[in-house]
TIDREN-913541 format. One line per 3 residues: their letters; for each residue x, y, z of C-alpha. Coordinates in Angstrom, 3 decimals. Example, Ala and Ser with C-alpha at 12.3 -4.5 7.8 and 13.67 -1.06 7.14 Angstrom:
<rs>
as> 12.300 -4.500 7.800 | 13.670 -1.060 7.140
</rs>
This chain:
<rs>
xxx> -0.413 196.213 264.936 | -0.587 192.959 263.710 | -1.921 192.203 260.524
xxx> -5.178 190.744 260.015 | -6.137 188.307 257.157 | -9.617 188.547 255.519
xxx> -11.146 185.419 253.762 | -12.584 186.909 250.661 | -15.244 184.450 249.423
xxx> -15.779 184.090 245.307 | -18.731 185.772 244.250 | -20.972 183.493 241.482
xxx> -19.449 186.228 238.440 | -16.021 185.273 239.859 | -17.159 181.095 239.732
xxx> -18.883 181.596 236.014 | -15.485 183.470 234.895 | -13.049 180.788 236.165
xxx> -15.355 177.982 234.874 | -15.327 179.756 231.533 | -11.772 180.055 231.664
xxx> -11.074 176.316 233.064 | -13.583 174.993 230.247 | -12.375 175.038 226.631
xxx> -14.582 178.058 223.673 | -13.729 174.663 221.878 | -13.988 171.181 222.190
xxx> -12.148 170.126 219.097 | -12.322 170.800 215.479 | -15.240 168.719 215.145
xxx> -17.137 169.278 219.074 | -20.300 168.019 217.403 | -18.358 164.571 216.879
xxx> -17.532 164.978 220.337 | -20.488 166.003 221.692 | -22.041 162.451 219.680
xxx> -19.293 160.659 221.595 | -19.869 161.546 224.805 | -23.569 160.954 225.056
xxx> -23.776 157.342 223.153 | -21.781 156.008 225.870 | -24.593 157.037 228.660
xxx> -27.138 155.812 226.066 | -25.127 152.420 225.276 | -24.828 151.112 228.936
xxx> -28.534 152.515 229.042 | -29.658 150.088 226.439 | -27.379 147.063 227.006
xxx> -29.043 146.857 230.734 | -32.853 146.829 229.207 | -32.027 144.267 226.371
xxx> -30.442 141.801 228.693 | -33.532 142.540 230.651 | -36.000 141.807 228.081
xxx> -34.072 138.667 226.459 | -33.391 137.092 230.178 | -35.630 134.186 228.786
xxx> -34.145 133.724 225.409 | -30.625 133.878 226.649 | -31.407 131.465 229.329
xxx> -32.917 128.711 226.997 | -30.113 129.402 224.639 | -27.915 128.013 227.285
xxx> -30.402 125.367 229.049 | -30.337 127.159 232.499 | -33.303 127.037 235.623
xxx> -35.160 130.530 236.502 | -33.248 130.764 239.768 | -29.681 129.876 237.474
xxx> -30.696 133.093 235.025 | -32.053 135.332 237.520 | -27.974 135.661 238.705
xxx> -27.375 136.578 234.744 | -28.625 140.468 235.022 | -27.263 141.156 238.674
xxx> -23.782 139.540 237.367 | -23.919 142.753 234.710 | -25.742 145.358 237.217
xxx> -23.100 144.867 240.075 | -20.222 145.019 237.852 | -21.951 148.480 236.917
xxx> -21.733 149.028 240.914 | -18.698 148.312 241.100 | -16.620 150.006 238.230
xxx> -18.376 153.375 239.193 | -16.492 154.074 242.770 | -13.876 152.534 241.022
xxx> -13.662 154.798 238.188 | -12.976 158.214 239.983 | -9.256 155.978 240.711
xxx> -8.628 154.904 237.215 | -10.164 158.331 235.683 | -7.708 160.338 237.566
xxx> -4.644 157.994 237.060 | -5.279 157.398 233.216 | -7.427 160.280 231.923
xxx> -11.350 159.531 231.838 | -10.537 159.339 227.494 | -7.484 156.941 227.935
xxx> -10.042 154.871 229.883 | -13.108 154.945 227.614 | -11.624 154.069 224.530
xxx> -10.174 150.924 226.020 | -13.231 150.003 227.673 | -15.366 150.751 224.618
xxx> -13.099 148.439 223.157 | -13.223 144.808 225.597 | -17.155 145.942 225.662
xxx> -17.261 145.573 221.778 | -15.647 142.202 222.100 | -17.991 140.772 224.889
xxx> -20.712 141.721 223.379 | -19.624 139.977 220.141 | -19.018 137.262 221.630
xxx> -21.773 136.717 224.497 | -24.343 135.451 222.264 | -21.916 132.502 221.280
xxx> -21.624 131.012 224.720 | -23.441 127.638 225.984 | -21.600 127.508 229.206
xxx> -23.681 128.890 232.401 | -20.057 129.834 233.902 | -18.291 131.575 231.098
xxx> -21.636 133.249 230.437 | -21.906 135.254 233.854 | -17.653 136.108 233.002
xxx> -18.557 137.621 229.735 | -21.376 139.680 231.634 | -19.626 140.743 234.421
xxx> -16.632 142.073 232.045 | -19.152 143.512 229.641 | -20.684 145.563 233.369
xxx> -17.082 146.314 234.632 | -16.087 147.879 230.640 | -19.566 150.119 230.552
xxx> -19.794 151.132 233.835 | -17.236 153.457 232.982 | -19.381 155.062 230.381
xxx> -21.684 157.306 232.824 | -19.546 158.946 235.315 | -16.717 159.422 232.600
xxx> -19.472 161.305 230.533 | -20.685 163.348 232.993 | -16.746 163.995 233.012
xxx> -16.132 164.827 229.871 | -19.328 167.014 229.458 | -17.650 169.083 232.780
xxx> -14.309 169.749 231.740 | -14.174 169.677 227.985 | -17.612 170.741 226.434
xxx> -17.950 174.664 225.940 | -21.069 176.342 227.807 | -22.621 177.233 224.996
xxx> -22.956 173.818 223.895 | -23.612 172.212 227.674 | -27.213 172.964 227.136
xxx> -27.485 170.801 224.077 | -25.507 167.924 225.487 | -27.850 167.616 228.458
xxx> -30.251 167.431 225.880 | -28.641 165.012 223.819 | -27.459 162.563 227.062
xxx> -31.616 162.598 228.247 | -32.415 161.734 224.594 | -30.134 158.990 224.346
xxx> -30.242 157.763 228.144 | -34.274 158.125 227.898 | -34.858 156.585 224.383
xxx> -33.072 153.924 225.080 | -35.265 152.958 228.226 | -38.267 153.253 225.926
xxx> -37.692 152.177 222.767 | -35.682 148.855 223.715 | -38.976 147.032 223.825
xxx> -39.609 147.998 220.416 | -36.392 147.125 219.270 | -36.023 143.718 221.113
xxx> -39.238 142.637 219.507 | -38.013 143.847 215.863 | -34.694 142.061 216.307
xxx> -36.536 138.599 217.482 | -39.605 138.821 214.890 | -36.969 140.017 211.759
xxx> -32.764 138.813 212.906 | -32.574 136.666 215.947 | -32.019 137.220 219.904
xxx> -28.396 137.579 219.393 | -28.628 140.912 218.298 | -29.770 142.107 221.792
xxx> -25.805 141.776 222.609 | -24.732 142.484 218.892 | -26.186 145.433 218.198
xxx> -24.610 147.362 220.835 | -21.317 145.702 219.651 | -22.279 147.897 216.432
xxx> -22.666 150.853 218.478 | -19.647 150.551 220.790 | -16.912 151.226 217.857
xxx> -18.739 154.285 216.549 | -18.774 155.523 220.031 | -14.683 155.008 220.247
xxx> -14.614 157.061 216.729 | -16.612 159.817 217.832 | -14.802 160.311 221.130
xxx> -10.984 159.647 219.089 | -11.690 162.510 216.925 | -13.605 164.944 218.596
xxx> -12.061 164.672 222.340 | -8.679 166.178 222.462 | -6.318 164.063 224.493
xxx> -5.441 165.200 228.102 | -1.755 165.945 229.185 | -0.385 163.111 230.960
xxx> -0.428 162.851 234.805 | 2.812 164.029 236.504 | 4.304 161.775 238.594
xxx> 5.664 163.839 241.587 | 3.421 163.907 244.497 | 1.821 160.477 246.571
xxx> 1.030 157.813 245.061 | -2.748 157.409 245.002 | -4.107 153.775 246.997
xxx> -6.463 151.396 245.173 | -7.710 149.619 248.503 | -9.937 151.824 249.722
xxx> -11.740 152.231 246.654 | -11.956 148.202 245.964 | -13.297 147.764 249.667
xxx> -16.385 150.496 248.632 | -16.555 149.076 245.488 | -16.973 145.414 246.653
xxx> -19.344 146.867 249.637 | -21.903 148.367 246.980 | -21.564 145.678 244.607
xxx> -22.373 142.853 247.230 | -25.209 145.171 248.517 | -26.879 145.996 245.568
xxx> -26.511 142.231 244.352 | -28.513 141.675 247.629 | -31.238 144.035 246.978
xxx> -32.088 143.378 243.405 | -32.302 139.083 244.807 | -33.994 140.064 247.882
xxx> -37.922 139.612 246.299 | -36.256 136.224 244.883 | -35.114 135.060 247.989
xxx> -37.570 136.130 250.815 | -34.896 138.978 251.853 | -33.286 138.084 255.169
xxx> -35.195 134.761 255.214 | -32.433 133.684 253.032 | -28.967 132.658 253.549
xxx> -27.722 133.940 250.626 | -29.074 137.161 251.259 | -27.858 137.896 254.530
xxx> -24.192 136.619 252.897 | -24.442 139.176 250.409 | -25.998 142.236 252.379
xxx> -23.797 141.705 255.760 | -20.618 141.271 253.541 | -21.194 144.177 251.826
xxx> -22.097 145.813 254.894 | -18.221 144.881 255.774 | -16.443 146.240 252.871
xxx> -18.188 149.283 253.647 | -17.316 149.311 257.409 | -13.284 148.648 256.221
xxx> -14.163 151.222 253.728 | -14.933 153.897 256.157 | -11.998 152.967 258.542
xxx> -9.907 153.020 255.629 | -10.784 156.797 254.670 | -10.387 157.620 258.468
xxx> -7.062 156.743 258.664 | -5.170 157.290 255.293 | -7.535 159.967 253.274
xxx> -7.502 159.192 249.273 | -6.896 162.522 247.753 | -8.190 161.439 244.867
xxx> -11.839 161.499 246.530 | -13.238 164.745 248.119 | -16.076 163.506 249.993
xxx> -16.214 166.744 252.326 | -17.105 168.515 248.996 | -19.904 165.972 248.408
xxx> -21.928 167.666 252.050 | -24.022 170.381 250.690 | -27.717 171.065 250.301
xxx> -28.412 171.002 247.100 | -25.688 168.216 246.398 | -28.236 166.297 248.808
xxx> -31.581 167.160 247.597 | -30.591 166.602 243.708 | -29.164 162.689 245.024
xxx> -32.468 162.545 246.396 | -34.434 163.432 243.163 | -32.688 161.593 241.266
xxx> -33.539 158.428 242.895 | -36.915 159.817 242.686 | -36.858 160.524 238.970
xxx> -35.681 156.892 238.488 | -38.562 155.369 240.147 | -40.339 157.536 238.063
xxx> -39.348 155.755 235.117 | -41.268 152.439 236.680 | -44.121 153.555 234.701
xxx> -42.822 152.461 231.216 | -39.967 149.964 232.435 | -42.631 147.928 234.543
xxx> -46.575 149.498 235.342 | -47.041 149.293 231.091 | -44.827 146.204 229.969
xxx> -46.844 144.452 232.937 | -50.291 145.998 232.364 | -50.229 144.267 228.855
xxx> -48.092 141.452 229.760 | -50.909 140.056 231.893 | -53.247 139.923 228.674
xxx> -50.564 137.519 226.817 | -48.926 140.564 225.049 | -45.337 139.617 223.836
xxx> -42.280 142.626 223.634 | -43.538 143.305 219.765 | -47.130 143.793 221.059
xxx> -45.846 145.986 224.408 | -43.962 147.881 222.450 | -46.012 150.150 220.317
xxx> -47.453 151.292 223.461 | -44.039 152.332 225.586 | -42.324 153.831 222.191
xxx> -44.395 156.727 221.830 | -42.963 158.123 225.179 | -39.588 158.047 222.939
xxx> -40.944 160.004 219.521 | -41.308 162.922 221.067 | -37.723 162.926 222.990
xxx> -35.470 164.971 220.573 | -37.896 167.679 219.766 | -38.466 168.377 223.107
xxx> -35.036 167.497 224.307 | -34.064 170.346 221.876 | -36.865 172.308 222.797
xxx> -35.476 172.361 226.400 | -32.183 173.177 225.313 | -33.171 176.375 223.893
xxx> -35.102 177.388 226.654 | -31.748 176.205 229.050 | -29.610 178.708 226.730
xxx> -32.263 181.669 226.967 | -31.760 181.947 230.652 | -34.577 179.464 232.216
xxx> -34.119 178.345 235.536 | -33.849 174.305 235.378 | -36.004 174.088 238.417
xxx> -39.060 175.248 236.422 | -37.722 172.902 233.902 | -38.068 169.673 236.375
xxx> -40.947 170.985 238.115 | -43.075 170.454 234.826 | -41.763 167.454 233.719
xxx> -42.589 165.971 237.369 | -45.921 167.924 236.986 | -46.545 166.459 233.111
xxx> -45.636 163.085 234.659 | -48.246 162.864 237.731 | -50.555 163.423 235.244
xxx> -50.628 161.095 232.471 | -49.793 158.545 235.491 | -52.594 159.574 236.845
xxx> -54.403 159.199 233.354 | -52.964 155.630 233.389 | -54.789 155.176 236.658
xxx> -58.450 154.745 234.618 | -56.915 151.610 233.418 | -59.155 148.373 233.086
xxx> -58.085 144.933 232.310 | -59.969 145.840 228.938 | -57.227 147.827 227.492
xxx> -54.908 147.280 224.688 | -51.420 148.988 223.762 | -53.649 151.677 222.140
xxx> -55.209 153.151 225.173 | -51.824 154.303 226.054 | -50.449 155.790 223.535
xxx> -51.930 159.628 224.181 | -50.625 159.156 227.911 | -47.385 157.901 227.125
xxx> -47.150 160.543 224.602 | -47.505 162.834 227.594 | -45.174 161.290 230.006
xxx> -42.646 161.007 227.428 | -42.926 164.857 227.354 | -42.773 164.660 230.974
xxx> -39.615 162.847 231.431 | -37.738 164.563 229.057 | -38.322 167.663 230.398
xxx> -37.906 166.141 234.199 | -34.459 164.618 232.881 | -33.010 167.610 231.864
xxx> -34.244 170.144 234.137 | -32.523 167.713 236.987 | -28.895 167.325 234.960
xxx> -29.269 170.926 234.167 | -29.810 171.292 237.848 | -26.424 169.022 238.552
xxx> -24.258 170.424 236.225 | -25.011 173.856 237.449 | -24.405 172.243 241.044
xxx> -20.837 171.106 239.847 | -20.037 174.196 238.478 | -20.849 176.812 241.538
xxx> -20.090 174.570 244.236 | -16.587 174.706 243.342 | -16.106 171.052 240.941
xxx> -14.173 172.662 238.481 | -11.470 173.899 240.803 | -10.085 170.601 241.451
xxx> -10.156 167.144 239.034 | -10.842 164.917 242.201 | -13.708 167.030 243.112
xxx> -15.904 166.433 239.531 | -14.646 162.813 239.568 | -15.992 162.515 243.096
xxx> -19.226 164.132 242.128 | -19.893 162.041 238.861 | -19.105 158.948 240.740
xxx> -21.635 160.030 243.270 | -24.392 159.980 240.675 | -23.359 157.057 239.239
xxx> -24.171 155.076 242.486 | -27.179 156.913 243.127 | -28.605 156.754 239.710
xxx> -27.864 152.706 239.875 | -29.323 152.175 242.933 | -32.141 154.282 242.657
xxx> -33.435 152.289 239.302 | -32.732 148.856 241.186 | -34.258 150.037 244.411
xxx> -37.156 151.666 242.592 | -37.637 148.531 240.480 | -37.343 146.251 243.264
xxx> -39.613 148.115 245.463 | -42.561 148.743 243.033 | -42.357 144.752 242.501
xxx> -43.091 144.819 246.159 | -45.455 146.666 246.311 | -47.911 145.010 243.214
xxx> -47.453 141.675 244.732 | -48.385 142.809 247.688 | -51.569 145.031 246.329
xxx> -52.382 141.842 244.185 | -52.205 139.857 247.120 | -54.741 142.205 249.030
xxx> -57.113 142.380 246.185 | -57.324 138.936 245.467 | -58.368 138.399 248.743
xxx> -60.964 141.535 249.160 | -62.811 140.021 245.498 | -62.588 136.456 246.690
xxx> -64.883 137.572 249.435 | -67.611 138.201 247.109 | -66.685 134.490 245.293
xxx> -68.246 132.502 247.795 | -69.333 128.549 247.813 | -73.042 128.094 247.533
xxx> -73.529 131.625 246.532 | -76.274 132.179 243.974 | -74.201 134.216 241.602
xxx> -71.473 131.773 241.734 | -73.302 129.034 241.201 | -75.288 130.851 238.381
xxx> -72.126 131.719 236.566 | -70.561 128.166 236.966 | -73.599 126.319 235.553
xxx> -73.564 128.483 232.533 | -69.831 128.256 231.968 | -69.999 124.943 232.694
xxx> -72.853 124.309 229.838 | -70.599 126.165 227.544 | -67.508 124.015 228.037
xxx> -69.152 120.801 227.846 | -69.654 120.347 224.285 | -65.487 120.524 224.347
xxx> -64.668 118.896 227.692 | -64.554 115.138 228.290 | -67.367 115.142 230.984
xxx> -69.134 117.435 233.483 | -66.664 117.033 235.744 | -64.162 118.299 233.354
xxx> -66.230 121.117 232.233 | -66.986 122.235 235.574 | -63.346 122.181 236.935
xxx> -62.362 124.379 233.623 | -65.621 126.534 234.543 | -63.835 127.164 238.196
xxx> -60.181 127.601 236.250 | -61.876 130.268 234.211 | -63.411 131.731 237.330
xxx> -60.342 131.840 238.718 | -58.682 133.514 236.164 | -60.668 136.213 235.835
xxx> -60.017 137.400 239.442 | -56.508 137.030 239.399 | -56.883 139.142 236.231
xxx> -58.686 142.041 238.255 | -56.741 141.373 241.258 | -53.724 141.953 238.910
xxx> -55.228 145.016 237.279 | -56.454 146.399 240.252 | -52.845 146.654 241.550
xxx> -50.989 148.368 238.788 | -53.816 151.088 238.917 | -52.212 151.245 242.763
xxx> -48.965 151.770 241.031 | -50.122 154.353 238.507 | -51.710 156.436 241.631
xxx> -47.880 155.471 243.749 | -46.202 157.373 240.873 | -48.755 160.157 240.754
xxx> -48.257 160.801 244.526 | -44.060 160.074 244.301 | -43.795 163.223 241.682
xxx> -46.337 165.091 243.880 | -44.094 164.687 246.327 | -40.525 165.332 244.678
xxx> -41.935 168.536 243.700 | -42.061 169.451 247.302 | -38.348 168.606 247.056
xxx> -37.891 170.520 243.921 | -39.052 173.790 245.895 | -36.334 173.836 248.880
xxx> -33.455 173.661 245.830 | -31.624 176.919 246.403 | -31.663 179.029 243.097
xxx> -28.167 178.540 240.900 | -26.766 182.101 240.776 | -26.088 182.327 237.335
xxx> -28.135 180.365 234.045 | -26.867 179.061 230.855 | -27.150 181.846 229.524
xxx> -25.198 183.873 231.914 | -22.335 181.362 231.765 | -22.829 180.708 227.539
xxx> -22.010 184.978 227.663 | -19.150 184.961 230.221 | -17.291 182.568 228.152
xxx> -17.859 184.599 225.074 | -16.843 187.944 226.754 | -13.907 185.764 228.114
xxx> -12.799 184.921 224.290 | -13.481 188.586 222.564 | -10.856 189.794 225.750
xxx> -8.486 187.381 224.673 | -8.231 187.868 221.034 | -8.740 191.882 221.475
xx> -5.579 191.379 223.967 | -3.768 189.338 221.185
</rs>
């Protein structure tokens, strides 16, 4: 009789006992250090993006450039992002993800350093692209690192510190831009994160062991097919953040970018057809859950629009500077490491991180939807109890979803193989880039073209030779005379004023739109939440198998 082979399939005990055994009890003799290391990188890159964000204008009078010259300056340092992430997965599995942070850390400390020293428009976008291509290696490397060399029982904590960092840094940027300008100068937006960077390399030095070096026998890993994605995304996502600049496919330089990328992409794909990187495991990339947490995480980055743009914007229009915008986004940040901490615990006492991100979305809708009573009345100190809230809210969103990833990684097989968690980090990396740009870029969209509706719904009721108008222009025009040079000059200030005002309400009338879009978007991602498949095992479960793993060991020994 011949014999017949049987495919026993792992069960999730089997998974939680090999990732135990594949993860180290310890990181190092100091895995706090390590821990400190790991997440300042995701933070750093985090906080590098907003400041150069929120100083666009300095830096571009500092070096006497046009709006359409500086609005190249942040997509030169968000495609280099783009580009180093795909890229990464190569040099993290030739080098060793901490062989390749500490240099990077490094040639980011000295761009930054030197960035703010630059009057050439040229030499300017080289320093920023570098600066992109160093810390774009930051996030998938971290997500890495926290994989293969953090101990379960820590992992909860980690996630907690990454959302603190990653998520204060979004919010309190505005805060700390304005402090810098009002107290230093503009030049710290670049050299305070040069500050940051080297404690960052010291942290990850002493608390992340080294990793063996790479043998040599086997092929020879290729570099082309990864530069031809790379390129693709970059050139595509350089598109898409220009495309409200330049009328989208109205433009020439537009179509260049999106139909070259488009390319590179294309010789991508026929590259992986017909000579396979085994370095990248995109089979292990097709699974359900894989898909649904891409797709919430783009979600849970347009999220984010409501203290990155809806707030900054909703004061902005009033003549509030970053000092005065501040106060109001911060307080979604004082509440982040309590919480954060909070959420740990409740990760490491066996709660499913699906209930975790199902009440940060839930905690979100609503103070959005609090947001939504807005009037054009309102100061930074209306928002502080909502912001309070949603700061609640996206902590607790944040880490219930990269609890939810992790726990992906781990029993969907990443662990087994190094090309498989460098695959799946640099998967998250692209998606967690392009869902801020596209999320950014479309919620621009979509005020100008609410603001654009409105404006034309109240000028309906702003009629010529209406009574009302005319009442209110004869009284404003009597009120401006005594400073005007004539009545014609009042009464042409009268109609500015008039003016004004509805552009005001047409403006405010539009980011209450927004408000309601983001109450509806985490409605709806919480439709998405429900059809993730339960992890088998918790943090808990895994935090135990570990230590039952150890206590065999040293009872053995």
């Amino acid at each position: 009789m011949a014999a017949s082979s049987i495919a026993i399939r792992a069960t999730p005990v089997d998974i939680a006992r090999a990732a135990a055994a594949a993860i180290p009890s310890e990181v190092s003799t100091r895995p706090l250090i390590g821990i400190l290391g790991v997440v300042l990188g995701a933070g750093l890159v985090t906080l590098t993006g907003r400041m150069l964000s929120l100083g666009l204008a300095d830096l571009k009078g500092h070096v006497g450039i046009s709006f359409d010259s500086g609005a190249w300056l942040d997509s030169a340092f968000n495609a280099s992002l783009m580009f180093i992430g795909p890229f990464t997965v190569y040099l993290g599995g030739l080098l060793g993800p901490r062989r390749i942070l500490l240099s990077a850390a490094g040639i980011f400390t000295l761009s930054c350093a030197f960035l703010p020293l630059i009057h050439s428009y040229s030499l300017l976008v080289t320093a920023l692209i570098v600066a992109g291509l160093t810390s774009g290696t930051f996030y998938p490397l971290t997500l890495t690192f926290a994989l293969r060399n953090i101990p379960l029982r820590y992992l909860p904590f980690t996630i907690a510190l990454y959302a603190t960092f990653v998520d204060g840094a979004v919010n309190i940027a505005p805060s700390l831009y304005g402090w810098y300008r009002d107290h230093l100068s503009w030049q710290w937006m670049f050299w305070g994160c040069a500050v940051i960077a080297p404690v960052m390399m010291l942290c990850i030095y002493l608390g992340i062991p080294p990793q063996p070096p790479r043998k040599k026998s086997g092929p020879v890993p290729s570099f082309s097919g990864f530069l031809y994605l790379s390129f693709g995304l970059a050139l595509i996502f350089t598109a898409i953040q220009q495309g409200q600049r330049l009328d989208w496919f109205r433009s020439g330089v537009f179509n260049a970018c999106f139909w070259s990328g488009c390319f590179f992409l294309l010789c991508s794909l026929i590259r992986r057809l017909r000579s396979p990187n085994f370095l990248v495991a995109l089979p292990y990339l097709w699974n359900r859950n894989t898909v649904l947490l891409g797709m919430l995480l783009l979600w849970f980055r347009f999220t984010l629009c409501t203290t990155i743009i809806l707030i900054p914007q909703a004061l902005a229009i009033r003549g509030f500077e970053a000092d005065q915008i501040g106060p109001a986004v911060i307080w979604s940040a004082l509440p982040l490491l309590v919480v954060a901490f909070t959420a740990g615990l409740l990760l490491l006492n066996r709660l499913d991180p699906r209930l975790l991100f199902a009440a940060g979305l839930a905690c979100t809708a609503l103070a959005a939807w609090l947001n939504s009573q807005y009037t054009s009345a309102w100061a930074a100190q209306n928002f502080y109890r909502t912001e309070l809230l949603t700061g609640v809210g996206q902590a607790f969103a944040f880490i219930g979803l990269v609890g939810c990833i992790v726990l992906q990684a781990i029993f969907s097989g990443g662990l087994a193989k190094p090309e498989r968690v460098l695959t799946f980090s640099a998967f998250f990396h692209v998606i967690r880039l392009f869902g801020g740009t596209a999320g950014a870029i479309y919620m621009g969209h979509f005020l100008a073209i609410r603001e654009k509706l409105h404006s034309n719904l109240l000028g309906l009721h702003v009629s010529s030779g209406d009574w009302v108008t005319v009442q209110n222009l004869r009284a404003m025009t009597a009120g401006l005379y005594a400073k005007s040079n004539g009545l014609a000059t009042a009464g042409a200030r009268a109609v500015d004023l008039i003016a004004a005002r509805l552009r005001l309400q047409a403006y405010s009338l539009s980011i209450i739109d927004g408000f309601l879009l983001i109450a509806w978007s985490c409605t709806v991602a919480l439709v998405f939440v429900a059809l993730l498949r339960k992890s088998p095992l918790n943090y808990g479960d895994l935090s135990v198998t570990q230590q039952i793993l150890v206590s065999e060991k040293e009872s053995k020994s």
